[in-house]
VMD Tcl script that builds the backbone (N, CA, C; Angstrom):
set m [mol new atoms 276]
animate dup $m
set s [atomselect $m all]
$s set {name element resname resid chain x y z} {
  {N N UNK 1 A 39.128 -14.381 0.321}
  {CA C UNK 1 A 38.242 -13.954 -0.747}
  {C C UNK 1 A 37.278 -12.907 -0.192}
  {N N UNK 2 A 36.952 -11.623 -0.640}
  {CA C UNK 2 A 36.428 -11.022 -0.335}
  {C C UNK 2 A 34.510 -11.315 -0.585}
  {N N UNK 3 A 33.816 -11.135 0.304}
  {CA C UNK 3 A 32.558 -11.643 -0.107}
  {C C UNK 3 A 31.509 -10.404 -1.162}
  {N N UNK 4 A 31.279 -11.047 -1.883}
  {CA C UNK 4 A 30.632 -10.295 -2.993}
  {C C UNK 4 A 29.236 -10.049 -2.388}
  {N N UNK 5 A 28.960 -10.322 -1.680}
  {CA C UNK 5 A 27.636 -10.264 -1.028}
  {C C UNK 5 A 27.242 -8.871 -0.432}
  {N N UNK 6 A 28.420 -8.325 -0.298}
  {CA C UNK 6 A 28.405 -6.471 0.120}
  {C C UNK 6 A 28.251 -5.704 -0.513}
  {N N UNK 7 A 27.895 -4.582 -0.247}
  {CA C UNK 7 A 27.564 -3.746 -1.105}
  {C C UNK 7 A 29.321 -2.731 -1.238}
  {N N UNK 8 A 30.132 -2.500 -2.580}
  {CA C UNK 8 A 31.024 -1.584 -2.218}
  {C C UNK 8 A 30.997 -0.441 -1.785}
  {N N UNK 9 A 31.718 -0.044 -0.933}
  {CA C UNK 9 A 32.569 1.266 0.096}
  {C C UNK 9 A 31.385 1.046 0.997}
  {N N UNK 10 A 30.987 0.304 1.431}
  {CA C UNK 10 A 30.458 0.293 2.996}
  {C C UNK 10 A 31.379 0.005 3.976}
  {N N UNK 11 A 31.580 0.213 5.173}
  {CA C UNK 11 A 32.037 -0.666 5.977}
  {C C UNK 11 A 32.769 -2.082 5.761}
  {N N UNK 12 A 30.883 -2.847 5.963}
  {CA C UNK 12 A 31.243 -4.305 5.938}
  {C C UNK 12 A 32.194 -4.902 4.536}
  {N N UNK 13 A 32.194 -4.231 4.047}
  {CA C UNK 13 A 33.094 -4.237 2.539}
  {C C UNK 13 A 34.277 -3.945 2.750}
  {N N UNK 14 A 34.330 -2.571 2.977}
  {CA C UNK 14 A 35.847 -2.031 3.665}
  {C C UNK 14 A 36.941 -3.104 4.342}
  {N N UNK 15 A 36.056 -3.718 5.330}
  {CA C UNK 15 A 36.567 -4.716 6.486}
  {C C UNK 15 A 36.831 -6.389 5.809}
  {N N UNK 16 A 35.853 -6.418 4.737}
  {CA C UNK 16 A 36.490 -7.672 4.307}
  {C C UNK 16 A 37.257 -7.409 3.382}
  {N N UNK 17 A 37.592 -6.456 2.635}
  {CA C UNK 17 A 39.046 -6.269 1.699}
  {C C UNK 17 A 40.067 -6.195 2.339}
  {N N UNK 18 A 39.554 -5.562 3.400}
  {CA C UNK 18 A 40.994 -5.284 4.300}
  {C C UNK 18 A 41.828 -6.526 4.817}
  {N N UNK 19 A 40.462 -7.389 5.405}
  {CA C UNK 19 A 41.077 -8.737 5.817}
  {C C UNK 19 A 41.816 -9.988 4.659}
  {N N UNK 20 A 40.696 -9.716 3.700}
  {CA C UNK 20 A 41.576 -10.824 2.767}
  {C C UNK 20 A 43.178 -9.803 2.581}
  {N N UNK 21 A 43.676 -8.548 2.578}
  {CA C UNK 21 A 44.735 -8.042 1.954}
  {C C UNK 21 A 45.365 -8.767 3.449}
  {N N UNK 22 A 45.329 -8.734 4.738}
  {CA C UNK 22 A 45.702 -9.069 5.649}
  {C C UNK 22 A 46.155 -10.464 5.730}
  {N N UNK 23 A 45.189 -11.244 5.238}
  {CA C UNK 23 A 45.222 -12.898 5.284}
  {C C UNK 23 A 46.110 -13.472 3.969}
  {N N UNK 24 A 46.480 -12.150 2.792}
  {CA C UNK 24 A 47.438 -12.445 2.176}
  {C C UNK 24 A 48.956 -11.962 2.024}
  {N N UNK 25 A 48.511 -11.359 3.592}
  {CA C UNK 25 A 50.563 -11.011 4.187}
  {C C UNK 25 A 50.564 -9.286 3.722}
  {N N UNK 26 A 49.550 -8.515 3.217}
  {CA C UNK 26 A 50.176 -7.664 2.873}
  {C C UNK 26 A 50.190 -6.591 4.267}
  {N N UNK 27 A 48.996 -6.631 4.548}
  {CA C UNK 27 A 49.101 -5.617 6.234}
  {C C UNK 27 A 49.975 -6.182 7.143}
  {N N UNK 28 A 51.221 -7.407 7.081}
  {CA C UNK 28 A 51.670 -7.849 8.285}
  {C C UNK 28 A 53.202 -6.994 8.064}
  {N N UNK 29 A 53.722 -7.192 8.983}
  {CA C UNK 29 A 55.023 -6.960 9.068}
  {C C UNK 29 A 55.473 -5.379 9.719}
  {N N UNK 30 A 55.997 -5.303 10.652}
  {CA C UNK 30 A 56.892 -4.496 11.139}
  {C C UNK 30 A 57.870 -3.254 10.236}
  {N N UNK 31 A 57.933 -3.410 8.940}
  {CA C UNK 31 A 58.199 -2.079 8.057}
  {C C UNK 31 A 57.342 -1.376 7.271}
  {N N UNK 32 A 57.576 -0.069 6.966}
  {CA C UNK 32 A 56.505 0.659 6.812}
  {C C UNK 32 A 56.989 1.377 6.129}
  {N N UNK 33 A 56.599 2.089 4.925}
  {CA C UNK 33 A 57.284 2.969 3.550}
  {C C UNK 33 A 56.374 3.921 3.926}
  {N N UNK 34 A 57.210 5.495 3.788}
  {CA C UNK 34 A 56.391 6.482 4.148}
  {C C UNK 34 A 56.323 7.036 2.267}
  {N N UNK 35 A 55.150 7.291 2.272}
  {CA C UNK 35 A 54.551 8.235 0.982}
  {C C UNK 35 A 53.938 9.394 1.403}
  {N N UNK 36 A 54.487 10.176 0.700}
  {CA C UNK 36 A 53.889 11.540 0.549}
  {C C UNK 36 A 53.670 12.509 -1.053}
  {N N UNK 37 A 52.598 13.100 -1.085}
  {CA C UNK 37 A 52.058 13.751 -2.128}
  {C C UNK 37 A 51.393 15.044 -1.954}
  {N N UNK 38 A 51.193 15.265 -3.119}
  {CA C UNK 38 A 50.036 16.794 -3.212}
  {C C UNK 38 A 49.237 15.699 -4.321}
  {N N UNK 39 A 47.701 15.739 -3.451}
  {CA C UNK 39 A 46.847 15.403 -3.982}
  {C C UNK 39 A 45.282 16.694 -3.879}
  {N N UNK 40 A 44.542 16.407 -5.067}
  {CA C UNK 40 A 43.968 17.204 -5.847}
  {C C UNK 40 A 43.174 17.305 -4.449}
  {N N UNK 41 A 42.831 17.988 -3.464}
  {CA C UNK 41 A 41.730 18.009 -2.914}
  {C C UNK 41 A 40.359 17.789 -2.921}
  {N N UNK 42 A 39.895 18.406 -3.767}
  {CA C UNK 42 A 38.356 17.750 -4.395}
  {C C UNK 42 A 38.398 16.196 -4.403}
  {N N UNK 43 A 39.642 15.170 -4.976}
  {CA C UNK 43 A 39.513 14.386 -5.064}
  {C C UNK 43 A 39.478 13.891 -3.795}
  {N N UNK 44 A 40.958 14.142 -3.024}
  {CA C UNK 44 A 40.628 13.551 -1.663}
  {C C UNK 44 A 39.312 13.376 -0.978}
  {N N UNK 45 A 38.893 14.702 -1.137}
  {CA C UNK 45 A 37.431 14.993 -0.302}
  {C C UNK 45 A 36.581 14.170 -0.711}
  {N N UNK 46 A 36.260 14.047 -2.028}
  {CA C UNK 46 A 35.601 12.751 -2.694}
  {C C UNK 46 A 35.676 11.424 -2.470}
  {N N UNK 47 A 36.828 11.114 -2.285}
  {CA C UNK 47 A 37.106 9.365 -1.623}
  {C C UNK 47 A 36.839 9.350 -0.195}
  {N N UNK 48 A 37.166 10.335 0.355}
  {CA C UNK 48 A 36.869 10.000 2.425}
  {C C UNK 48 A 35.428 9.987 2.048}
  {N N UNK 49 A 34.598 11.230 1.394}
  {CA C UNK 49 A 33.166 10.792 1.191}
  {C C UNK 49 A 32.690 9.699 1.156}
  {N N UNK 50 A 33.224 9.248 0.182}
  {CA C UNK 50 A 32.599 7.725 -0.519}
  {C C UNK 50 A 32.731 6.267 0.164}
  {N N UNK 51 A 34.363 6.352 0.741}
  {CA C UNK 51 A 34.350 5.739 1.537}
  {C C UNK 51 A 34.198 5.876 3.040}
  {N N UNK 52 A 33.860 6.966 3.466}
  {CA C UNK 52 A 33.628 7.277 4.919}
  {C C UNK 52 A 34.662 7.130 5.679}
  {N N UNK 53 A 35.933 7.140 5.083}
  {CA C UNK 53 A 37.163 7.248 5.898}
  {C C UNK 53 A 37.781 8.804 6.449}
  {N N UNK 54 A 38.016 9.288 7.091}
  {CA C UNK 54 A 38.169 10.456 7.834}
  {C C UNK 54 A 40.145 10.555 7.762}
  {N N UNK 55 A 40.325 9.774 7.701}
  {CA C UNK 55 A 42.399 10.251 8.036}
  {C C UNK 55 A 43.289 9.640 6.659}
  {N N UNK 56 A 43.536 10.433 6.180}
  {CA C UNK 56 A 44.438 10.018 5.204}
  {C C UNK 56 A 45.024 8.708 5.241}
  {N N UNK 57 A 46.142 8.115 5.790}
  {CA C UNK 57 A 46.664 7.030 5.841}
  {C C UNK 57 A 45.443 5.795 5.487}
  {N N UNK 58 A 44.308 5.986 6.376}
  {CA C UNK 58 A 43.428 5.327 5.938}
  {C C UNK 58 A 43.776 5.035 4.378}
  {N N UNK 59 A 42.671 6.206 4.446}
  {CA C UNK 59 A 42.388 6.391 2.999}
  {C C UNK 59 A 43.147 5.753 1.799}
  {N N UNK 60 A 44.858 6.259 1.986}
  {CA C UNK 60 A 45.774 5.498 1.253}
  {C C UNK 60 A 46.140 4.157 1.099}
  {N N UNK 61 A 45.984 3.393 2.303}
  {CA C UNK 61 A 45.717 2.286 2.424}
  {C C UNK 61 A 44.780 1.647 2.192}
  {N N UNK 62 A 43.666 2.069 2.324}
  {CA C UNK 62 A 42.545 1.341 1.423}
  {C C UNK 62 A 42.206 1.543 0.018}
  {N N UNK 63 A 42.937 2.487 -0.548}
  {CA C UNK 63 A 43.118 2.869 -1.960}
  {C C UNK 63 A 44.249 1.449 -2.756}
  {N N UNK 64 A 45.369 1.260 -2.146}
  {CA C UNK 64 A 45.746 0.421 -2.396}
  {C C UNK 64 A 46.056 -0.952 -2.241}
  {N N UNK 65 A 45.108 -0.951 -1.406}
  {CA C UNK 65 A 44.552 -2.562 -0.589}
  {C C UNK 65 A 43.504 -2.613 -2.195}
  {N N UNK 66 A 42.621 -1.536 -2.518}
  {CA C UNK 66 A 41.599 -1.783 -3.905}
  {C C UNK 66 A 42.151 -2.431 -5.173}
  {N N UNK 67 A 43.626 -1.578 -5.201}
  {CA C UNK 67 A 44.255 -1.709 -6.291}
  {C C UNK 67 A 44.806 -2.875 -6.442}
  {N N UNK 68 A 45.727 -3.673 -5.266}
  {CA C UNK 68 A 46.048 -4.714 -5.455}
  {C C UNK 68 A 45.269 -6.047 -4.936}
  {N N UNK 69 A 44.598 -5.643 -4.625}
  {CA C UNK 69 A 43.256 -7.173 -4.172}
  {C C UNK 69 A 41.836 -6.627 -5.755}
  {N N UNK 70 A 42.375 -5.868 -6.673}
  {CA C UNK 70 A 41.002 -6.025 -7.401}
  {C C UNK 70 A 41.049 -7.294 -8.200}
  {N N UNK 71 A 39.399 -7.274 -8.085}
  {CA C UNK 71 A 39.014 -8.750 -8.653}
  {C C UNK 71 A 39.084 -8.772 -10.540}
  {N N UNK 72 A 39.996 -9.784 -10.937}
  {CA C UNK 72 A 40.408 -9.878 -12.305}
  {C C UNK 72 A 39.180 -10.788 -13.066}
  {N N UNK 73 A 38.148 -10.704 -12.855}
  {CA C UNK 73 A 37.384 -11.921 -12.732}
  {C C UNK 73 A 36.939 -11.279 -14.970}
  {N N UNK 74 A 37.019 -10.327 -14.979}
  {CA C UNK 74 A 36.853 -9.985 -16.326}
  {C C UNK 74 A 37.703 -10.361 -17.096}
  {N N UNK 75 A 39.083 -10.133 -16.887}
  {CA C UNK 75 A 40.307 -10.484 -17.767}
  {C C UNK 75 A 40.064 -12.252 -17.855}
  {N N UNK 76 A 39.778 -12.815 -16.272}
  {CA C UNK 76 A 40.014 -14.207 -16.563}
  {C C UNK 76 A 38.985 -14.968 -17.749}
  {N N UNK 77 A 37.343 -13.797 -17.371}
  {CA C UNK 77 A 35.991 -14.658 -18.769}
  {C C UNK 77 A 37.090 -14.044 -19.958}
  {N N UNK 78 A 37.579 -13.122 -20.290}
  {CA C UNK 78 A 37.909 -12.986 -21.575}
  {C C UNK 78 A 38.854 -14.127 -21.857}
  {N N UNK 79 A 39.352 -14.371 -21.311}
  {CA C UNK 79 A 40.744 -15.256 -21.731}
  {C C UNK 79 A 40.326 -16.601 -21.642}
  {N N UNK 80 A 39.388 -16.823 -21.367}
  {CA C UNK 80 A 38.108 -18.034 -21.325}
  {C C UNK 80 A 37.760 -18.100 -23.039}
  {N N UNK 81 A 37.806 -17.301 -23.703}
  {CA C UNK 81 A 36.981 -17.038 -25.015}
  {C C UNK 81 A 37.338 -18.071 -25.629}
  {N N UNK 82 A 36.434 -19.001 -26.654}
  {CA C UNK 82 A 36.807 -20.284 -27.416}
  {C C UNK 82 A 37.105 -21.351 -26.944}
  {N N UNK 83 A 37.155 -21.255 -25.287}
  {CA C UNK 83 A 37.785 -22.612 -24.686}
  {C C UNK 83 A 36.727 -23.765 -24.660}
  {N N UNK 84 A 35.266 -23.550 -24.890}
  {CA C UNK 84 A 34.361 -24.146 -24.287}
  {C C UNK 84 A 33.997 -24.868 -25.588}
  {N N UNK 85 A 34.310 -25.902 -26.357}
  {CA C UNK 85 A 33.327 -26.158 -27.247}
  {C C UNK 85 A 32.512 -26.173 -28.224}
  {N N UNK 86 A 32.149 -26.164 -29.299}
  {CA C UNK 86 A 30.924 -25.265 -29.667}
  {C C UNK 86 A 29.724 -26.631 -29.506}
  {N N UNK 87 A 28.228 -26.094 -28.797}
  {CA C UNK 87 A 27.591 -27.591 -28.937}
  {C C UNK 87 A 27.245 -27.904 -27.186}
  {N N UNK 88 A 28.751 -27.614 -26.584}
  {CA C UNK 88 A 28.193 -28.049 -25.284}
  {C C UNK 88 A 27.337 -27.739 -24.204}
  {N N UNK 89 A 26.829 -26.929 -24.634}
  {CA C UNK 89 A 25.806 -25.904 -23.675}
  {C C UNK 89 A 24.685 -25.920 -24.188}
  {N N UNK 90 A 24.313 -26.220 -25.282}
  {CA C UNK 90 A 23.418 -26.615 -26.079}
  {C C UNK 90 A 22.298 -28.064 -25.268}
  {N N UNK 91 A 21.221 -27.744 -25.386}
  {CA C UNK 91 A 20.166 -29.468 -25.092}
  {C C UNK 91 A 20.357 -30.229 -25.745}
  {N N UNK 92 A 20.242 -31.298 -25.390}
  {CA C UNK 92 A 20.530 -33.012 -25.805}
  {C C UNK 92 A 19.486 -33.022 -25.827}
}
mol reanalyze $m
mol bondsrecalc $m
mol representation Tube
mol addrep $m
């Protein structure tokens, strides 16, 4: 679980996404898919900014370490809707 206690694209943030993607098998293993693109520059330049990553691969990898470790925690309150009661949250 990544700790919410960080602030995002710092470091200490960086390092715990990275680890939970790690601790859920996705950084392990011995094969490796090469990707290549033409990406918008400005944009690139914009994400190493933000995240303070300097080498592409990085970069790509922590782009999609974001994508597939993001937290669904919105979809799950919505789908929560009506489950609770009406009354129970309410004072006795």
């Amino acid at each position: 679980m990544v700790d919410s206690n960080v602030r995002p694209n710092t470091p200490d943030r960086r390092a715990s996404l990275l680890r939970a993607a790690e601790d859920a098998g996705l950084l392990n293993g011995s094969q490796y898919k090469v990707l290549a693109g033409r990406l918008p520059e400005p944009l690139v330049n914009a994400a190493m900014k933000r995240t303070g990553l300097t080498e592409p691969a990085q970069l790509l990898t922590y782009a999609l370490v974001k994508l597939v470790m993001e937290d669904d925690f919105g979809e799950r309150l919505l789908a929560l809707k009506g489950s609770v009661p009406r009354g129970i949250l309410t004072e006795r």
